[in-house]
C-alpha positions in Angstrom: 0.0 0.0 0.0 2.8 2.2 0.8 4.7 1.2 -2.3 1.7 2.3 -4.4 1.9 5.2 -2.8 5.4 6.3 -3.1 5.2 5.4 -6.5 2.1 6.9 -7.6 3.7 10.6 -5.7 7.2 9.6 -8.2 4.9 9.3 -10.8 2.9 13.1 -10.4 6.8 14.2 -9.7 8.0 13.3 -12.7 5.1 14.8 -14.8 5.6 18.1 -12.8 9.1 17.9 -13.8 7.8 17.1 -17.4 5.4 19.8 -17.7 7.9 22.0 -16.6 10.3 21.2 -18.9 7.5 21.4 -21.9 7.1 25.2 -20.7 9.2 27.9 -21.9 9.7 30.9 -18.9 10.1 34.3 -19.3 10.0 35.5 -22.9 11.7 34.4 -25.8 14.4 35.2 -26.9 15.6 34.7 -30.9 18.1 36.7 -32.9 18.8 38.5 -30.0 15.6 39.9 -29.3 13.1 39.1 -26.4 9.7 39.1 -27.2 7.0 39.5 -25.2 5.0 36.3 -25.3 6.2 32.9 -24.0 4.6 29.9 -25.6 4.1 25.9 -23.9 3.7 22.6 -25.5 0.8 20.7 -25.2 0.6 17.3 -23.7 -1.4 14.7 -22.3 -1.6 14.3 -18.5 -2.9 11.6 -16.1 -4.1 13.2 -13.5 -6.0 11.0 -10.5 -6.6 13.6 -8.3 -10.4 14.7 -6.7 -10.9 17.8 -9.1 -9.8 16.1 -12.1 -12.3 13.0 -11.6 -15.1 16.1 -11.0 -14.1 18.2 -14.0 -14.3 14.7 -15.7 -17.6 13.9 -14.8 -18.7 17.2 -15.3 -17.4 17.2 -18.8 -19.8 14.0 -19.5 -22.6 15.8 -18.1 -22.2 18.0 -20.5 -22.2 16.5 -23.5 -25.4 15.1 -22.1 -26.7 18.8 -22.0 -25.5 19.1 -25.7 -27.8 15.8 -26.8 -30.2 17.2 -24.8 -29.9 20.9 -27.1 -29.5 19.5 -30.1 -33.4 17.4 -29.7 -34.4 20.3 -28.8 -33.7 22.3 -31.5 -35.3 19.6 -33.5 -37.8 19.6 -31.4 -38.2 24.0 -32.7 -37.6 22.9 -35.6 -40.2 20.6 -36.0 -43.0 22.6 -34.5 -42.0 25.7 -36.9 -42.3 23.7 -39.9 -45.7 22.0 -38.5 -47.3 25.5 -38.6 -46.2 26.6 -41.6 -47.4 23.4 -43.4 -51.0 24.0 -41.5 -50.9 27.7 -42.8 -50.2 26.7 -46.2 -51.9 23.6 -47.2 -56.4 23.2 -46.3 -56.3 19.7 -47.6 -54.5 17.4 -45.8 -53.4 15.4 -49.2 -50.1 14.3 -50.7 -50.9 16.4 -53.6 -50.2 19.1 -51.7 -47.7 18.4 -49.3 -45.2 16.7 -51.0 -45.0 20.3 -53.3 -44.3 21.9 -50.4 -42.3 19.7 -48.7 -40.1 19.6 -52.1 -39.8 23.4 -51.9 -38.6 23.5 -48.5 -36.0 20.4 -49.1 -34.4 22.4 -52.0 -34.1 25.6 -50.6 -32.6 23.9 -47.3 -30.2 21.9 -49.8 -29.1 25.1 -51.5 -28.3 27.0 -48.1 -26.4 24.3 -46.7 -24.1 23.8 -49.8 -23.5 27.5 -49.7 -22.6 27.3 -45.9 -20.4 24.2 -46.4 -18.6 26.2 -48.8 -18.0 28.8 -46.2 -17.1 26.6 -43.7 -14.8 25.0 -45.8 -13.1 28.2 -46.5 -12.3 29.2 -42.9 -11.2 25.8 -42.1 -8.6 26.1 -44.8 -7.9 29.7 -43.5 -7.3 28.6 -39.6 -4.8 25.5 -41.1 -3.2 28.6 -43.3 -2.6 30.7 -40.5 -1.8 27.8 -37.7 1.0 26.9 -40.2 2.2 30.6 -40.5 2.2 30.6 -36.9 4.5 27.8 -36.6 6.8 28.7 -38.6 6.8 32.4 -37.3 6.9 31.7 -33.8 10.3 30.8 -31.7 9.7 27.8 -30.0 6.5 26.7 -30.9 6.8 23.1 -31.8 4.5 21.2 -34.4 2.6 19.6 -31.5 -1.0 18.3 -32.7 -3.9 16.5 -30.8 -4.9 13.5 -32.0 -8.4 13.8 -33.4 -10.4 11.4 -31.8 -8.6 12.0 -28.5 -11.1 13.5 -25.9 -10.1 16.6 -24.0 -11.5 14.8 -20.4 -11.4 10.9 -20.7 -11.1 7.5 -18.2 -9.9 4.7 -18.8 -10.4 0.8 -16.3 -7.1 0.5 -15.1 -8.4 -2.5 -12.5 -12.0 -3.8 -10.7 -14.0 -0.4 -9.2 -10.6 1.7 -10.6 -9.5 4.3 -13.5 -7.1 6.2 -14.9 -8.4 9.8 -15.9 -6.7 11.9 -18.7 -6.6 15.7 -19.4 -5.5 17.2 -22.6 -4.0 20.2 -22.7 -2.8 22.3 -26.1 0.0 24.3 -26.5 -0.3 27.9 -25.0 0.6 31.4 -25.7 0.9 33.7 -22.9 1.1 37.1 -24.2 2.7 39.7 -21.2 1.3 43.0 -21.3 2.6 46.5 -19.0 1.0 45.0 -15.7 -0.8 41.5 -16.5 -0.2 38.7 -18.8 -2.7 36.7 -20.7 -2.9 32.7 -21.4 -4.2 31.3 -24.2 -4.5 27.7 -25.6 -3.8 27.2 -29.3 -6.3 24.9 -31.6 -4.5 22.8 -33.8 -7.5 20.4 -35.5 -11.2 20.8 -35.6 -11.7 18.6 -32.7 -10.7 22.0 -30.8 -13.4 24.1 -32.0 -15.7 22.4 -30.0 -14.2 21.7 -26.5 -12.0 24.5 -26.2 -13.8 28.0 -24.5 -13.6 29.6 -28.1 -15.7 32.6 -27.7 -14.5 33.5 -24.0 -10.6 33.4 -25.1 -11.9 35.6 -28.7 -13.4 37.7 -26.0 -10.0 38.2 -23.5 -8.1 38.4 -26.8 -9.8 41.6 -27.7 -10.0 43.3 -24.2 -6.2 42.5 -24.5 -5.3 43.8 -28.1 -4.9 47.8 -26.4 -2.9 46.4 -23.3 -0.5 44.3 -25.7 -0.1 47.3 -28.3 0.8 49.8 -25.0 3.7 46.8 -24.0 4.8 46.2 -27.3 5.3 50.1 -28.3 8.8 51.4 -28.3 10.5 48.3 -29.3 12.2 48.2 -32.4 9.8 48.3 -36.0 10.6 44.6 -36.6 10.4 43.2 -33.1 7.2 45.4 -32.3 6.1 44.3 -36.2 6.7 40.5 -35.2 5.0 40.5 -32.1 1.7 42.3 -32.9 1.6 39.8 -36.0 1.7 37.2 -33.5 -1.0 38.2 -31.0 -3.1 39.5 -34.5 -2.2 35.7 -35.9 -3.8 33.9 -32.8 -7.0 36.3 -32.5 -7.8 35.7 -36.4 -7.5 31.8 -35.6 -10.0 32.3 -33.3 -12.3 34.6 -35.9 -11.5 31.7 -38.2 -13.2 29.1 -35.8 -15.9 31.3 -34.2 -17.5 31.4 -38.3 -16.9 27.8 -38.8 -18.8 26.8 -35.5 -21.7 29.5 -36.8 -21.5 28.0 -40.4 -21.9 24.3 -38.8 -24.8 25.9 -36.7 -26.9 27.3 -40.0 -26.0 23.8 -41.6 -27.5 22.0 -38.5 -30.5 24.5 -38.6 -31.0 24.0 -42.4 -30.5 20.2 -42.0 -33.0 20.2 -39.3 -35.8 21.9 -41.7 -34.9 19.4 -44.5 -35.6 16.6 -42.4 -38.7 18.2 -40.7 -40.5 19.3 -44.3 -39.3 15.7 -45.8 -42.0 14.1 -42.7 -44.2 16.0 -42.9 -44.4 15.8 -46.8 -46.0 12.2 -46.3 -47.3 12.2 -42.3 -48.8 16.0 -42.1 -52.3 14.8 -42.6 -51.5 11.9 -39.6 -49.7 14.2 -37.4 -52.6 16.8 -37.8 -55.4 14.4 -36.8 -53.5 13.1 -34.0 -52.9 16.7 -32.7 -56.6 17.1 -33.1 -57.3 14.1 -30.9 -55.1 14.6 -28.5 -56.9 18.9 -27.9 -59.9 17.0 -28.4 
């Protein structure tokens, strides 16, 4: 028991050590300039302590809450398509709703294809600028998460035990006049969705003015280099933020498709059932 012990507290050392190692202090340094952000590699960490197992299990909970949103924005959808169909159509017939029904599939199909299009654009302009990143950056190694790795995951490591894992990307920590900002780097789509997009677009941009103040007065090239760098990292963000709202209109317009494509064949069954059940 003891043993376990001592060897589970080597174990947490030498990922301590580790993660230190992976971290780059201060500001870098290249060419004989310091500049004023420091970056970190990412890695993956096994971590059994009490607040990992809780942000773990909070993580599952919450794609639960996702499932839960995305039914019920069927669920809008449905009901939104349900009264236009009983605004537009008096007879209840298949004459009548599958015309409809066709008009609302083809116009759905059209606006996704247009969004896809979109989407893919910005998901070729975040790998465009992730890759000018790297190579602009000091010290920023190619590091880049598995995609079907989870960001919070466990794994049965014996009867009633587990091993839990955390993910962490590589971060840029920015250093401003009086504070400093940390922010973790995407690197494959996986990111866009478990990583607090938004909130870090957010900081980034309360930031910008702080940055610009501590970056003033340096040389043209070094003050050049580094406002590049914190502009680089903000437009991956604006990158992602449209691809998540692209995805969103595609889910929306997918949603409709489906709904009209129902209720092209069951509107007259759904509507006398709905009139039995108010009845």
């Amino acid at each position: 028991m003891s043993s376990t012990g001592e060897e589970s507290g080597r174990r947490r050392r030498s990922e301590d050590e580790k993660g230190k190692d992976r971290k780059f202090t201060g500001r870098i340094r290249s060419g004989g300039m310091e500049y004023n952000y420091s970056v970190r590699e990412g890695e993956l960490l096994q971590i059994n302590s009490r607040k990992a197992k809780m942000v773990i299990r909070f993580a599952v909970l919450f794609r639960f809450l996702k499932m839960l949103l995305l039914l019920f924005s069927f669920g809008v959808t449905v009901h939104v398509t349900y009264l236009i169909f009983r605004e537009c159509i008096t007879d209840a017939a298949l004459t009548e709703c599958i015309p409809l029904g066709s008009i609302f599939a083809t116009f759905g199909s059209a606006v996704i294809s247009v969004i896809s299009l979109y989407c893919n654009k910005q998901s070729s302009l975040f790998q465009e600028n992730l890759l000018a990143l790297h190579e602009q950056v000091p010290g920023l190694s190619s590091w880049k998460r598995w995609p079907f790795m989870k960001r919070y995951s466990r794994e049965r490591s014996g009867l009633f035990q587990h091993t839990y894992h955390v993910l962490r990307n590589p971060q840029i920590t920015f250093q401003g006049q009086k504070r400093s900002l940390t922010i973790p780097l995407p690197t494959c789509t996986a990111d866009f969705y478990d990583l607090p997009i938004v909130v870090n677009a957010v900081k980034m941009l309360c930031f910008y003015q702080t940055f610009l103040k501590s970056a003033a007065g340096h040389r043209a090239t070094r003050e050049r280099n580094e406002i590049s760098t914190f502009y680089c990292t903000l437009v991956i963000y604006r990158n992602i933020i449209r691809y998540k709202a692209g995805t969103f209109l595609m889910l929306i317009g997918s949603e409709f498709v489906l709904a009209s494509i129902i209720f092209s064949f069951f509107y007259g069954s759904v509507s006398e059932l709905l009139a039995l059940a108010a009845g």
